[in-house]
C-alpha positions in Angstrom: 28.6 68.9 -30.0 28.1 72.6 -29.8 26.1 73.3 -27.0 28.7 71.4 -25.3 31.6 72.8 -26.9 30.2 76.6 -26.4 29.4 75.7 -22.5 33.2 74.4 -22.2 34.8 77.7 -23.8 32.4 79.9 -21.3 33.9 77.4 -18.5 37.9 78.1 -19.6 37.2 82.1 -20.1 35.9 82.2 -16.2 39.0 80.2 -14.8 41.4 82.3 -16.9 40.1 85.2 -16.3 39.3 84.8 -12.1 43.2 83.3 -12.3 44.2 86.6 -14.3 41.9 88.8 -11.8 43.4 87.6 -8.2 47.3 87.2 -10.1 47.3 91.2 -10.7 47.6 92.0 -6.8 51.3 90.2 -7.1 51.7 91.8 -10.6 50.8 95.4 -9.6 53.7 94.7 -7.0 56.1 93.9 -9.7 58.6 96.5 -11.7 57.3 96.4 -15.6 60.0 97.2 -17.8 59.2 98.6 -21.4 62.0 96.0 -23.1 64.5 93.5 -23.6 67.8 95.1 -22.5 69.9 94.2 -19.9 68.5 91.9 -18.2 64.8 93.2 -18.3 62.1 91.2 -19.8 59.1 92.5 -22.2 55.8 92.4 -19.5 53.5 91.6 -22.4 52.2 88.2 -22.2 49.9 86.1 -23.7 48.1 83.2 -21.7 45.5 82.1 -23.9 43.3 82.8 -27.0 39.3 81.5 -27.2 39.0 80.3 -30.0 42.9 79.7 -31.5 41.3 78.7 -34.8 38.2 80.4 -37.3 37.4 82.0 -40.4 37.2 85.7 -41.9 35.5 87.7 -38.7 35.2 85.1 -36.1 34.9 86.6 -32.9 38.4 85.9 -30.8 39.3 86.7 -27.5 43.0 86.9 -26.1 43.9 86.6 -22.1 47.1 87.6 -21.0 49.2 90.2 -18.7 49.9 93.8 -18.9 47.5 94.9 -21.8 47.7 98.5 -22.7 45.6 100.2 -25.5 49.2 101.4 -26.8 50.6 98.0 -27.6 50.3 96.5 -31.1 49.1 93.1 -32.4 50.1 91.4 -35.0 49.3 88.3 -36.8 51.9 87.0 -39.1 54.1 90.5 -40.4 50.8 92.9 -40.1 49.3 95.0 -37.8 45.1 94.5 -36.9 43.0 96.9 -34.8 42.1 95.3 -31.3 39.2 96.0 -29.5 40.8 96.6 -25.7 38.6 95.5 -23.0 41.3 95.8 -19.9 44.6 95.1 -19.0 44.1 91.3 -18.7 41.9 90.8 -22.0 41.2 92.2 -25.4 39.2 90.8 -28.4 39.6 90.8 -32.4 37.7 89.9 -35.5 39.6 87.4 -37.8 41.4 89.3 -40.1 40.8 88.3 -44.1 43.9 85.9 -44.6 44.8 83.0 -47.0 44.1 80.1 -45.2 46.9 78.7 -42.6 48.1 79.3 -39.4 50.0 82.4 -38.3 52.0 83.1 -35.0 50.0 86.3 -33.0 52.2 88.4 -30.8 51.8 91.8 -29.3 54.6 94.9 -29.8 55.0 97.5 -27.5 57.5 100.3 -28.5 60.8 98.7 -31.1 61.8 96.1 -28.3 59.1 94.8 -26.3 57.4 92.0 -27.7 55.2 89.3 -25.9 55.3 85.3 -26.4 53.9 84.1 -29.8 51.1 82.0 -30.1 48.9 80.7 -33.1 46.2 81.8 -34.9 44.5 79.6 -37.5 42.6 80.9 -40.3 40.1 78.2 -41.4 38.7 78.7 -45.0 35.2 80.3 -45.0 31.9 78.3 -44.8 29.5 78.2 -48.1 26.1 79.5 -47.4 23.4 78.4 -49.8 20.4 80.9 -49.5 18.3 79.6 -51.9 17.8 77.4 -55.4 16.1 78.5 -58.4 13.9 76.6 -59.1 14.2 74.1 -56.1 12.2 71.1 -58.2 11.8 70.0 -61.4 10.0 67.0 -62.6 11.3 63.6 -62.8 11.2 63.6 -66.6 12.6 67.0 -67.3 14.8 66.6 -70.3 18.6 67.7 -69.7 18.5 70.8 -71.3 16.1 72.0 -68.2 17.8 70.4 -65.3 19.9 73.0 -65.0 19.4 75.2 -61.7 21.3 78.3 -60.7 22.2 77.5 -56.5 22.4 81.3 -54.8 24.6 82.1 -51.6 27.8 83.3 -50.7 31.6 82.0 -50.4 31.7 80.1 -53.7 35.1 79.9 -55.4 36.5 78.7 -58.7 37.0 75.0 -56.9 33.7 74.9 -55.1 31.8 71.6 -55.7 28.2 70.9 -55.6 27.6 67.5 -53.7 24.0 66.1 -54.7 22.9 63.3 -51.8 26.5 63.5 -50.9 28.1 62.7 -54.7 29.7 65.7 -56.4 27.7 66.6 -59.4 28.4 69.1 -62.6 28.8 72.8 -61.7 29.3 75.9 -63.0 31.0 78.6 -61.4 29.5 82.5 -62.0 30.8 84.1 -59.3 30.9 84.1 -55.4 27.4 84.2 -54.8 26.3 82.3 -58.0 26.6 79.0 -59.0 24.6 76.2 -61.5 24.5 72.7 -61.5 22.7 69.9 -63.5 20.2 67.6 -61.7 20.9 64.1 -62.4 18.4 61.8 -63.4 17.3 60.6 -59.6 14.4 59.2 -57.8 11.3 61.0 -56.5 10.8 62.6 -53.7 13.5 64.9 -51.4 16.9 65.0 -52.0 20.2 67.5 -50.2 22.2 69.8 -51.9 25.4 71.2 -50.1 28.5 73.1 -51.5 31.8 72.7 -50.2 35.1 74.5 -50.5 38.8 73.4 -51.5 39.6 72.9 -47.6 36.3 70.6 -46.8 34.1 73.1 -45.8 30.4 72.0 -46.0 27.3 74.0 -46.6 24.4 72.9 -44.3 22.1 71.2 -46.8 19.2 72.4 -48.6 16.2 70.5 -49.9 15.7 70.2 -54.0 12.4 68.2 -55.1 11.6 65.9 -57.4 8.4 65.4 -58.6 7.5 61.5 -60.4 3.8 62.3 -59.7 2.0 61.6 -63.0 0.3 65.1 -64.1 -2.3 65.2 -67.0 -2.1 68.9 -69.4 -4.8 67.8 -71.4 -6.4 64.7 -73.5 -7.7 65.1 -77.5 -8.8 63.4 -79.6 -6.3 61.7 -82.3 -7.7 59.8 -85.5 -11.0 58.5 -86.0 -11.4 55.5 -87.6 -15.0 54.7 -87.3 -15.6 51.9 -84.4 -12.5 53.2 -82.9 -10.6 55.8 -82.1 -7.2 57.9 -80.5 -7.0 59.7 -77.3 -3.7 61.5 -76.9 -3.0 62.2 -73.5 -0.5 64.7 -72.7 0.7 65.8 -69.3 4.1 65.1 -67.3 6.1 61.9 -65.6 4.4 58.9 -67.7 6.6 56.0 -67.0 7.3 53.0 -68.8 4.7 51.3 -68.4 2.1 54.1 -67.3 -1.4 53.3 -68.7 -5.0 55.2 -68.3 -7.5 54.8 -65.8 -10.8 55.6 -66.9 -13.7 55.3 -64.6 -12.2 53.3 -62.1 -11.2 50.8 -64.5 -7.5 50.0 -65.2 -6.5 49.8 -69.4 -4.4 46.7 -70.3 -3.9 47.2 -73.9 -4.3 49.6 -76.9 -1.7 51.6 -75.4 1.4 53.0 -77.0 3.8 54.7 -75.1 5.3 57.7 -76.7 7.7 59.3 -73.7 7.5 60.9 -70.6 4.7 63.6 -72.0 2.5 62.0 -74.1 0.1 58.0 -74.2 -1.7 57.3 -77.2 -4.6 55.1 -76.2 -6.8 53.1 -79.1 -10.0 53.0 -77.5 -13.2 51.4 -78.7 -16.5 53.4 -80.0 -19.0 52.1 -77.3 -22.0 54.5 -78.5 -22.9 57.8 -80.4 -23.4 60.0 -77.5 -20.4 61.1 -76.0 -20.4 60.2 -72.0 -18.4 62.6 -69.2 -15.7 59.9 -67.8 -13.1 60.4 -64.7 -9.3 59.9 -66.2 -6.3 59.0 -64.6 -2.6 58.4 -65.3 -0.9 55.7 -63.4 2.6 54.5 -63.4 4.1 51.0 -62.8 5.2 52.4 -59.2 1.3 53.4 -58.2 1.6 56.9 -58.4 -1.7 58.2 -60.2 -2.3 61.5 -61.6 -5.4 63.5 -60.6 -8.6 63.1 -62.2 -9.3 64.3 -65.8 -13.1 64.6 -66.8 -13.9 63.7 -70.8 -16.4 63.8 -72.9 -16.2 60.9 -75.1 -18.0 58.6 -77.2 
């Protein structure tokens, strides 16, 4: 857990460093020789690094013996800046490194070199900012479920995991990346990306909406005693019939997709009457009302 994780890491930097603190009076008392020759031993020593392992700029601190702000550090076969805090301590940023571990050591002068220890660079985290758009209706066609997901840290092998399943992607650049929606549910669903190494984005909502919507209702043909209604809107199920004025419609229905009912209803006088409409679908979900004037 992190809050108990971060509380252990404060715990260990006290004890080193009050161990490093009250071991300098029998240090100071020590001779410090500047390198390996003859007998003499490199003073540079490394005790401990907080946190051994992170990704590009992760904050790192390194506990050890004889610091100087003349010594070098290394990390693999190149040099990186250090910040020096005293002789006991000094902190770094994780260089930008292909992923894997690397032995750090500190250089003083051609001979002096301190115990080795390792580093590991972990791959960086995705970030998704946001998702454009971030719903789309249940019914959308395939040719506008594509959505472009926005962030940072994508790569070429990046995958987008939808509800935890990997779904089509394509890859723009680092901050850019598209996907297709499948055909799902209703409702609330995650989107993460996640790196070659198994790095996971924290997960962003995406929406889908199965609500039955109503654009508009015309009139179709006439035939006398009866006629059409076309009613046109959004997420009209199999099964999805009208409502009008309270009253549920059983039959004279034709279902012609997710965007369009034709519904054969009956002349019942010559003056046209203002009536509530509704869409429902066989889950229950109803549109909102409608208001027609018809005969």
């Amino acid at each position: 857990m992190p809050g108990i994780h971060t509380a252990f890491t404060a715990m260990l930097t006290i004890i080193i460093y009050v161990t490093l603190a009250a071991y300098s009076s029998d240090v100071s008392a020590r001779p410090v020789y500047d390198a390996v020759a003859g007998g003499r031993k490199c003073p540079l020593k490394i005790i401990a690094v907080i946190p051994n392992r992170g990704e590009y700029l992760t904050p790192v601190n390194i506990y050890g013996e004889n610091f100087s702000q003349e010594m070098k550090l290394y990390v693999g076969d190149k040099i990186f800046p250090f910040n020096f805090i005293d002789r006991f301590s000094i902190s770094i940023a994780i260089p930008k490194l292909p992923y894997e571990t690397y032995p750090l050591f500190l250089k003083k002068g051609e001979k002096c070199r301190s115990n080795s220890t390792d580093l590991k660079v972990t791959e960086e985290r995705p970030t998704i900012s946001s998702i454009i758009p971030d719903q789309l209706y249940y019914c959308s066609p395939a040719i506008d479920r594509a959505v472009l997901i926005k962030g940072n840290n994508f790569s070429k092998k990046t995958k987008v995991l939808f509800d935890g399943v990997v779904v089509g992607s394509t890859f723009h650049n680092s901050k850019e990346i598209e996907v297709n929606i499948p055909q799902v549910e209703s409702g609330y669903h995650n989107i993460q990306a996640v790196n070659p190494g198994g790095v996971v984005s924290i997960p962003n909502n995406f929406y889908i909406e199965g609500k039955p919507i109503i654009y508009n209702i015309r009139l179709g043909i006439n035939y006398g005693n009866h006629y059409e209604l076309l009613v046109e809107g959004e997420n009209f199920l199999w099964g999805a019939a009208p409502e009008i004025n309270g009253e549920m419609i059983n039959s004279g229905i034709i279902y012609k997709g997710c965007n369009l009912l034709v519904y054969d209803r009956e002349t019942e006088g010559a003056d046209p009457k203002n009536v509530p409409v509704q869409v429902v679908n066989p889950n229950g979900q109803k549109s909102g009302l409608f208001y027609l004037s018809v005969p």
